[in-house]
DSSP file (Angstrom, degrees, kcal/mol; ACC not computed):
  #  RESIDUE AA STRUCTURE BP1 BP2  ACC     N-H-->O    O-->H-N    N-H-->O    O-->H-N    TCO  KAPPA ALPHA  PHI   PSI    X-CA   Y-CA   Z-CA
    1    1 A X              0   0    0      0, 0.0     2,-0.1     0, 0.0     3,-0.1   0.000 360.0 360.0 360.0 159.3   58.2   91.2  127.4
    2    2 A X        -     0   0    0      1,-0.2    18,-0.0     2,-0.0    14,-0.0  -0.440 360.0 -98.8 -94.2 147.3   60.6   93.8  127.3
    3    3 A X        -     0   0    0     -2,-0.1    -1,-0.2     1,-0.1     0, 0.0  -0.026  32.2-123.1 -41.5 153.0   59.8   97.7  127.1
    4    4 A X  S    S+     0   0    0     -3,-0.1    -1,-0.1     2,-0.1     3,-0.0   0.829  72.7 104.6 -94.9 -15.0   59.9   99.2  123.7
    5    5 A X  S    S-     0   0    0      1,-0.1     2,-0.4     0, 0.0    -2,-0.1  -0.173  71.0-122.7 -52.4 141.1   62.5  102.1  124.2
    6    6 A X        -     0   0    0      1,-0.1    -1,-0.1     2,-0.0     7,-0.1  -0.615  23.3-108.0 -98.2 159.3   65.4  101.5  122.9
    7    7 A X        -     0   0    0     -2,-0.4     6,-0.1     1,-0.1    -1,-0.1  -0.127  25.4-155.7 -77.1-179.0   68.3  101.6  124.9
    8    8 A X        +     0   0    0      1,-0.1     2,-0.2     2,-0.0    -1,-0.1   0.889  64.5  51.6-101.1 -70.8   71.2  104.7  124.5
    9    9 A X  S  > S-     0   0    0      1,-0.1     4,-1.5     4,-0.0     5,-0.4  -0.270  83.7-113.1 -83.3 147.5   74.7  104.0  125.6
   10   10 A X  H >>>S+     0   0    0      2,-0.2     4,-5.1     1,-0.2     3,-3.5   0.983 119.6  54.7 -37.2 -70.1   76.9  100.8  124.4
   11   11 A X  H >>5S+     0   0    0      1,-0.3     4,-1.7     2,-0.2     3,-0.6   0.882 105.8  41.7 -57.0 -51.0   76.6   99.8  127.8
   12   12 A X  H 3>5S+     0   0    0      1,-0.2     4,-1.6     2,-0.2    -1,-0.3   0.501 112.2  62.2 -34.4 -16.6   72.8   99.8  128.4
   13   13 A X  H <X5S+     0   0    0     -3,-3.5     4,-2.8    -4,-1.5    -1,-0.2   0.680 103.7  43.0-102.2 -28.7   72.5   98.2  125.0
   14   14 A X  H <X5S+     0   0    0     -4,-5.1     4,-1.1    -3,-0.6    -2,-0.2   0.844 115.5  49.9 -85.0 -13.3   74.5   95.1  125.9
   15   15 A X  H  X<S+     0   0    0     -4,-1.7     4,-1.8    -5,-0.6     3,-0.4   0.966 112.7  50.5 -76.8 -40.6   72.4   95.0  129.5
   16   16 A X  H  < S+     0   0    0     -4,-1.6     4,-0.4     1,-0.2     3,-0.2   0.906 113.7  43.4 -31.3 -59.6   69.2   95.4  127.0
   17   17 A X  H  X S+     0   0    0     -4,-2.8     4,-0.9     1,-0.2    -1,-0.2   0.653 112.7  56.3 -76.7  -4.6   70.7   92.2  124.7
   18   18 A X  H  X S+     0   0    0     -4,-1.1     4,-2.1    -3,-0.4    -1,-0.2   0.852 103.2  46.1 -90.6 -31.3   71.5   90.3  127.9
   19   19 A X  H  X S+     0   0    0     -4,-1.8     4,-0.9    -3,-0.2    -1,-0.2   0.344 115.0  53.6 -96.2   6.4   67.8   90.2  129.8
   20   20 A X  H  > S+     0   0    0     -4,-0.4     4,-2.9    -5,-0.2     5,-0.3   0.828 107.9  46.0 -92.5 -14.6   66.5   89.2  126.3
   21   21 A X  H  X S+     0   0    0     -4,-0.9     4,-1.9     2,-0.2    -2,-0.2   0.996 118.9  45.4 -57.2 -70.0   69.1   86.1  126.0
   22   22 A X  H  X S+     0   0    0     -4,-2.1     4,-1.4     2,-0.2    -1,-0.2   0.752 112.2  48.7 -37.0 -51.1   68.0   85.5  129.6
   23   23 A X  H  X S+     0   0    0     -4,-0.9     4,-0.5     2,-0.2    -2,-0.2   0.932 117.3  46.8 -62.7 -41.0   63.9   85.9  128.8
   24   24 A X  H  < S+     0   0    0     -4,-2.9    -2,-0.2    -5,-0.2    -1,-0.2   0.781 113.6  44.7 -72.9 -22.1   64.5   83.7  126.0
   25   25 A X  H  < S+     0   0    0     -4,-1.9    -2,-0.2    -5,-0.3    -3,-0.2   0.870 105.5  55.8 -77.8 -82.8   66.4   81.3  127.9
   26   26 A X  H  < S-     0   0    0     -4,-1.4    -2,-0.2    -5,-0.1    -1,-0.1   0.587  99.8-159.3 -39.0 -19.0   64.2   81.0  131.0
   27   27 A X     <  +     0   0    0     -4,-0.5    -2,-0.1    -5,-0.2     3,-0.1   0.084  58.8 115.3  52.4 173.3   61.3   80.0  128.2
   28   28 A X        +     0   0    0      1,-0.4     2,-0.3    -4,-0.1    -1,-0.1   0.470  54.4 125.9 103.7  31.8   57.4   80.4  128.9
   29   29 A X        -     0   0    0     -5,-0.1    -1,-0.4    -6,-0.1     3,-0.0  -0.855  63.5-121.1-104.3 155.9   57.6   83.2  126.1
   30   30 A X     >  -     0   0    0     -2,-0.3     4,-4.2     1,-0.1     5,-0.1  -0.273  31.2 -95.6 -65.5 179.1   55.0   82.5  123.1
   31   31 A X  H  > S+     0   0    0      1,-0.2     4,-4.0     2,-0.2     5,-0.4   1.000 125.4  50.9 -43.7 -80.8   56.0   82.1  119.5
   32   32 A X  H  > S+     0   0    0      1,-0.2     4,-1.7     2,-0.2     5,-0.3   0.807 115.4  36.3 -12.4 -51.9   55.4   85.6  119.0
   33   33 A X  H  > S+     0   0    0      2,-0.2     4,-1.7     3,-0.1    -1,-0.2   0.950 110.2  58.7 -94.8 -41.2   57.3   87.0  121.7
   34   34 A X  H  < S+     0   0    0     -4,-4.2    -2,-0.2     2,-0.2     3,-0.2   1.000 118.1  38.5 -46.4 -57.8   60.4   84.3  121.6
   35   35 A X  H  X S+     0   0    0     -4,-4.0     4,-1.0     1,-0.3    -2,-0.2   0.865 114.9  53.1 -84.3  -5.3   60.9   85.8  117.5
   36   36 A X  H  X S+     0   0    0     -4,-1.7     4,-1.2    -5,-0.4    -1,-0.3   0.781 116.3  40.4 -64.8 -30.2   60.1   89.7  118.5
   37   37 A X  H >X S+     0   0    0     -4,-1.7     3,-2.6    -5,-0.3     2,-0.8   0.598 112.6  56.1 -71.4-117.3   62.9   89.2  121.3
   38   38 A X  H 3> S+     0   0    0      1,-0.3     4,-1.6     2,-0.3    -2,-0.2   0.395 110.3  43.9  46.6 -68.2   64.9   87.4  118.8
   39   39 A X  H 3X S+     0   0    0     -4,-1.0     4,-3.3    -2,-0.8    -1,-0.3   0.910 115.3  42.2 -78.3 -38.2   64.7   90.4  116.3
   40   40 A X  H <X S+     0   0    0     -3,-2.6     4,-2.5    -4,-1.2    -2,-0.3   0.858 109.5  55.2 -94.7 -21.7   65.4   93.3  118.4
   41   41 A X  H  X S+     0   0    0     -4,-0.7     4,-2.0     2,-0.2    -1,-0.2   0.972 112.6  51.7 -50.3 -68.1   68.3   91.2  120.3
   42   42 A X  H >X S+     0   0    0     -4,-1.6     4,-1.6     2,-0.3     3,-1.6   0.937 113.2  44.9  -4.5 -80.1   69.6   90.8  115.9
   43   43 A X  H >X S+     0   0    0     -4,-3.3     4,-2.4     1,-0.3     3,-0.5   0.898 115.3  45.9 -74.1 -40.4   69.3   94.5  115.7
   44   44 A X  H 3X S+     0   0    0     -4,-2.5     4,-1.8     1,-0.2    -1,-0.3   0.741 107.7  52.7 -37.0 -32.4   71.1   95.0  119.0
   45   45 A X  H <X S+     0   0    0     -4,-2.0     4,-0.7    -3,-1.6     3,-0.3   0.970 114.5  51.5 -77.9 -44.5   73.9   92.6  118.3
   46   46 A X  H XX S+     0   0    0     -4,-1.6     4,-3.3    -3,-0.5     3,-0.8   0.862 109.7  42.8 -14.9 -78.9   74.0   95.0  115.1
   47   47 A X  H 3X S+     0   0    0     -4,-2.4     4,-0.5     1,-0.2    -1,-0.3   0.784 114.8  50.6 -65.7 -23.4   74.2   98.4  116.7
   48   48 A X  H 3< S+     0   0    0     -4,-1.8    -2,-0.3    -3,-0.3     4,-0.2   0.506 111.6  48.3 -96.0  10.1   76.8   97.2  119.5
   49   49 A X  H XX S+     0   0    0     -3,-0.8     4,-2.0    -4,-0.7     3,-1.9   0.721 111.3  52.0-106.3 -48.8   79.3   95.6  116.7
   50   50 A X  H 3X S+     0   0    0     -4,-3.3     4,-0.8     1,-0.3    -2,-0.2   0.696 115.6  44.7 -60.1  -7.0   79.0   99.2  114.5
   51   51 A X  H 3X S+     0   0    0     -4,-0.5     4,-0.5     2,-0.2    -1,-0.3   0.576 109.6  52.1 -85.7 -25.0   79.9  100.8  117.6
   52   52 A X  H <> S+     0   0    0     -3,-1.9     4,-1.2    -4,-0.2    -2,-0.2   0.584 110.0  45.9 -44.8 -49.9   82.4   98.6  118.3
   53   53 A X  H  X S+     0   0    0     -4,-2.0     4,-1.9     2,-0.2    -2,-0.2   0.746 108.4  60.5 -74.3 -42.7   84.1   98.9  114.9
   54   54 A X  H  X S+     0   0    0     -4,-0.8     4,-0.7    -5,-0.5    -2,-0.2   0.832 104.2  47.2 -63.5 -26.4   83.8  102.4  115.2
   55   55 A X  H >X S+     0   0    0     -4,-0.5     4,-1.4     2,-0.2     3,-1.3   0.992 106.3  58.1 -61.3 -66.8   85.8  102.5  118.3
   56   56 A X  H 3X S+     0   0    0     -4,-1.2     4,-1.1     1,-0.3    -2,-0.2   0.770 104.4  48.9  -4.6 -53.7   88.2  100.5  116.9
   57   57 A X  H 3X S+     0   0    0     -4,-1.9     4,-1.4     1,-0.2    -1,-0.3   0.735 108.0  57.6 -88.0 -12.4   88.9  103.0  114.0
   58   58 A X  H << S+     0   0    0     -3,-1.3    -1,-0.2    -4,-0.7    -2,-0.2   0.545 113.6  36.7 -47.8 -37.2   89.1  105.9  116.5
   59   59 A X  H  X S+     0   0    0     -4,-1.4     4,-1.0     1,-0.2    -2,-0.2   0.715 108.3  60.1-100.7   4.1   92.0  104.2  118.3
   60   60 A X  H >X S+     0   0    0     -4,-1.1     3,-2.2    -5,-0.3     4,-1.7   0.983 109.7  43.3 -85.4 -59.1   93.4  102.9  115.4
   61   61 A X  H 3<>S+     0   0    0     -4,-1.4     5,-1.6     1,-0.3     6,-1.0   0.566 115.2  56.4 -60.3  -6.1   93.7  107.1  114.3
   62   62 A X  H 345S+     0   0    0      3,-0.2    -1,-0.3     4,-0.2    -2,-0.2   0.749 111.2  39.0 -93.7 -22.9   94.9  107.6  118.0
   63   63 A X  H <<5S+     0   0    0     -3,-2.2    -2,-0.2    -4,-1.0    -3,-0.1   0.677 113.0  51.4-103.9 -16.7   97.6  105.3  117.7
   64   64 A X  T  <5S-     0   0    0     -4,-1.7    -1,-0.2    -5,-0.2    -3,-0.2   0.618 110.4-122.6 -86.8  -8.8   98.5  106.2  114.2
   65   65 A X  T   5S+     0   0    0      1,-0.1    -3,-0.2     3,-0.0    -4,-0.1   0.999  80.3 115.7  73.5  41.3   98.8  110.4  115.4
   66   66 A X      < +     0   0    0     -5,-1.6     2,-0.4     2,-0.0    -4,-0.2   0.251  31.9 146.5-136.3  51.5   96.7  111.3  113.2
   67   67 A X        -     0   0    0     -6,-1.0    -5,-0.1    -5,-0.1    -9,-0.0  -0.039  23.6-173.0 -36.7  86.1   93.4  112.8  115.3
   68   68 A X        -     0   0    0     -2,-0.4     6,-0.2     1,-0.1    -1,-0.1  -0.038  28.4-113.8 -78.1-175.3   91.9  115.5  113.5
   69   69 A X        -     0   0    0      0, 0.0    -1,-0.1     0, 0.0     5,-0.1   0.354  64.4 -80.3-123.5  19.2   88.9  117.6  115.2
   70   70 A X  S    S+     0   0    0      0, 0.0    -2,-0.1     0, 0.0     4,-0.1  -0.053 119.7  68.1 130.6 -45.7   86.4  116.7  113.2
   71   71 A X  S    S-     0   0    0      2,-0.1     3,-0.1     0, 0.0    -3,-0.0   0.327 118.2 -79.4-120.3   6.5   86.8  118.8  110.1
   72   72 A X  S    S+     0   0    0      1,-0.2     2,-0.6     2,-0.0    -4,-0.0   0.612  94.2 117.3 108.6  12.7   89.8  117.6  108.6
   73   73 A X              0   0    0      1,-0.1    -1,-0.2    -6,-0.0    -2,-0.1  -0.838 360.0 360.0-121.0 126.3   92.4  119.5  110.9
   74   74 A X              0   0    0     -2,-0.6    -1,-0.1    -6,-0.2    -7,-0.0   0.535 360.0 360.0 -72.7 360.0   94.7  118.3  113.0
């Protein structure tokens, strides 16, 4: 079973969803542990798409010129 910290960066988060895809494949997990991998792999897929759409709308305001600093100035 996997540690319980959660991971930080985008990238660590996808290495996170990848060795549970992998534990879960490779089987010998119980019931229990297959749908606790299972959830937190869900909430990963979760956190890397809202991060994901938020990068999106960031270059989408980079490509449109209009990058502001935060506070509504440009």
């Amino acid at each position: 079973m996997q540690n319980n910290r959660e991971p930080q960066g985008f990238e660590q988060q996808v290495e996170a969803l990848e060795a549970l895809v992998q534990g879960m494949e490779q089987g010998g997990m119980s019931l229990q542990d297959m749908m606790a991998s299972y959830e937190k792999g869900v909430a990963l897929v979760k956190q890397l798409n809202a991060q994901l759409e938020n990068a999106r709308q960031r270059l989408q305001v980079l490509k449109d010129g209009t990058l502001t600093d935060g506070e509504g100035t440009p």
